[in-house]
C-alpha positions as CSV (number, residue, x, y, z in Angstrom):
1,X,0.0,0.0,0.0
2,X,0.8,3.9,0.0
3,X,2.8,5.0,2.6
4,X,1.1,6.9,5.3
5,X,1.0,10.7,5.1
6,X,4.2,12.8,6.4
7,X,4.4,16.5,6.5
8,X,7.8,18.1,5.3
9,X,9.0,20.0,8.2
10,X,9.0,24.2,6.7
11,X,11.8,24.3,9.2
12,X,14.5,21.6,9.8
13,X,17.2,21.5,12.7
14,X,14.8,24.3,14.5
15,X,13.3,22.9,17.7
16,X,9.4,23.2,17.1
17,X,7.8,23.4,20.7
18,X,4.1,24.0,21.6
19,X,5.5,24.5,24.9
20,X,7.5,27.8,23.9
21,X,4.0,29.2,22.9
22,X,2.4,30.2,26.4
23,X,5.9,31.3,27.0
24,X,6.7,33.9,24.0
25,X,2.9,35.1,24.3
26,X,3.5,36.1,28.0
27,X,6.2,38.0,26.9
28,X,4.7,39.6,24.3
29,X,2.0,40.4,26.3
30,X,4.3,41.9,28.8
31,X,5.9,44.1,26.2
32,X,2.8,45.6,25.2
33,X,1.8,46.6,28.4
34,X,4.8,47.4,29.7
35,X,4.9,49.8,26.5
36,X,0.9,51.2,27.0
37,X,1.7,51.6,30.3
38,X,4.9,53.7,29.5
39,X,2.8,56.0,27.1
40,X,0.0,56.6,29.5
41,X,2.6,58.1,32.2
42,X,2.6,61.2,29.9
43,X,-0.2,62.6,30.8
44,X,0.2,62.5,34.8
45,X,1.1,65.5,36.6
46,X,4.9,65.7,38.0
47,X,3.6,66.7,41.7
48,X,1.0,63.4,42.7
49,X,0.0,65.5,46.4
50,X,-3.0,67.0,44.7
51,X,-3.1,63.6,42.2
52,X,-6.5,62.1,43.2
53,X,-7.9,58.8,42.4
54,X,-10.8,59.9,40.3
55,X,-8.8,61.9,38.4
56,X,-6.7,58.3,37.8
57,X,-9.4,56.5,36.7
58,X,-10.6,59.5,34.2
59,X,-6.9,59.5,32.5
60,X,-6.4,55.9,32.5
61,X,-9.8,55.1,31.3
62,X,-10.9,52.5,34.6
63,X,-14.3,52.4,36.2
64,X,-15.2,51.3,39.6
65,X,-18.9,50.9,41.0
66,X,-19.2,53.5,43.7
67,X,-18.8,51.9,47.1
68,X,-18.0,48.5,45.7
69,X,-15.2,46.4,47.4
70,X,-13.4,46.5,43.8
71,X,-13.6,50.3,44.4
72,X,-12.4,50.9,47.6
73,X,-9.3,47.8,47.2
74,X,-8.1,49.7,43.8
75,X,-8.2,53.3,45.8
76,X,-6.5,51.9,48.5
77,X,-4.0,50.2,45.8
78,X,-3.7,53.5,44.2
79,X,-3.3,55.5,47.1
80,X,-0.2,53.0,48.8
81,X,1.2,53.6,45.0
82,X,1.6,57.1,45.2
83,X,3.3,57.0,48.4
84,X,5.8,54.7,47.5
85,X,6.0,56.7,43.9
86,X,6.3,59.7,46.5
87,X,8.7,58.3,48.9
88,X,10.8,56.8,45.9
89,X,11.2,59.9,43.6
90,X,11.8,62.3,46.8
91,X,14.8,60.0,48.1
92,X,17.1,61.4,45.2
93,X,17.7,58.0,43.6
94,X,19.1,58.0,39.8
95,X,15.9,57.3,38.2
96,X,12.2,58.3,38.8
97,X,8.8,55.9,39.3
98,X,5.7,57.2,37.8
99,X,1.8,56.5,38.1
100,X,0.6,54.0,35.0
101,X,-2.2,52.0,34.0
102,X,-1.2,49.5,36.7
103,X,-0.9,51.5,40.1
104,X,-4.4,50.5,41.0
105,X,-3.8,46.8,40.7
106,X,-2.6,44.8,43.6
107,X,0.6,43.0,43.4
108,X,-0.7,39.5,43.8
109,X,-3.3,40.2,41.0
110,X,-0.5,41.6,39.2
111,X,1.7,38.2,39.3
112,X,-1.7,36.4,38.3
113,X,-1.9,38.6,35.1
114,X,1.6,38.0,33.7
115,X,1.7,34.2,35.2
116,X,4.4,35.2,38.1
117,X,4.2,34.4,41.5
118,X,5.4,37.0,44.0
């Protein structure tokens, strides 16, 4: 009979790996963020004392339901961001952190998104 059915390899001597997929998506995920995230800084004001969280949500495009649990975590989130942003940038260190689309999202949630653990 006819041999059975073989696909030419497009590629040979390259390691083909579904495994490498979930992998290289992650990371291309991560760039993009990282990257929307970096753009979005822009528009936040240089002095973050007066910086208030509905003013965050309005330039970062995020909405909460009023007196929701969601609502108050991601204010409190935001509001421990700014102080450390505060805190970081007043210390005199050789580079500068910023608010981003990310300073309302809790660091465990934050290694659940990109596939880290803390």
């Amino acid at each position: 009979g006819a041999p059975p059915f073989t696909q030419r390899d497009p590629l040979p001597g390259v390691l083909h790996s579904a495994s490498r997929t979930p992998s290289l998506m992650k990371t291309f995920a991560t760039i993009l963020v990282a990257a929307a995230a970096l753009t979005a800084v822009m528009a936040v004001p240089a002095d973050l004392s007066t910086y208030s969280f509905e003013q965050y949500c309005e330039e970062f495009g995020k909405e909460y339901t009023p007196g929701s649990y969601e609502a108050s975590t991601a204010e409190a989130t935001f509001r421990a961001g700014v102080s450390d942003i505060m805190a970081h940038n007043a210390a005199g260190h050789s580079w500068s952190k910023g608010v981003n689309a990310f300073t309302d999202v809790a660091a465990d949630k934050m290694a659940a998104m990109f596939g880290r653990s803390k």
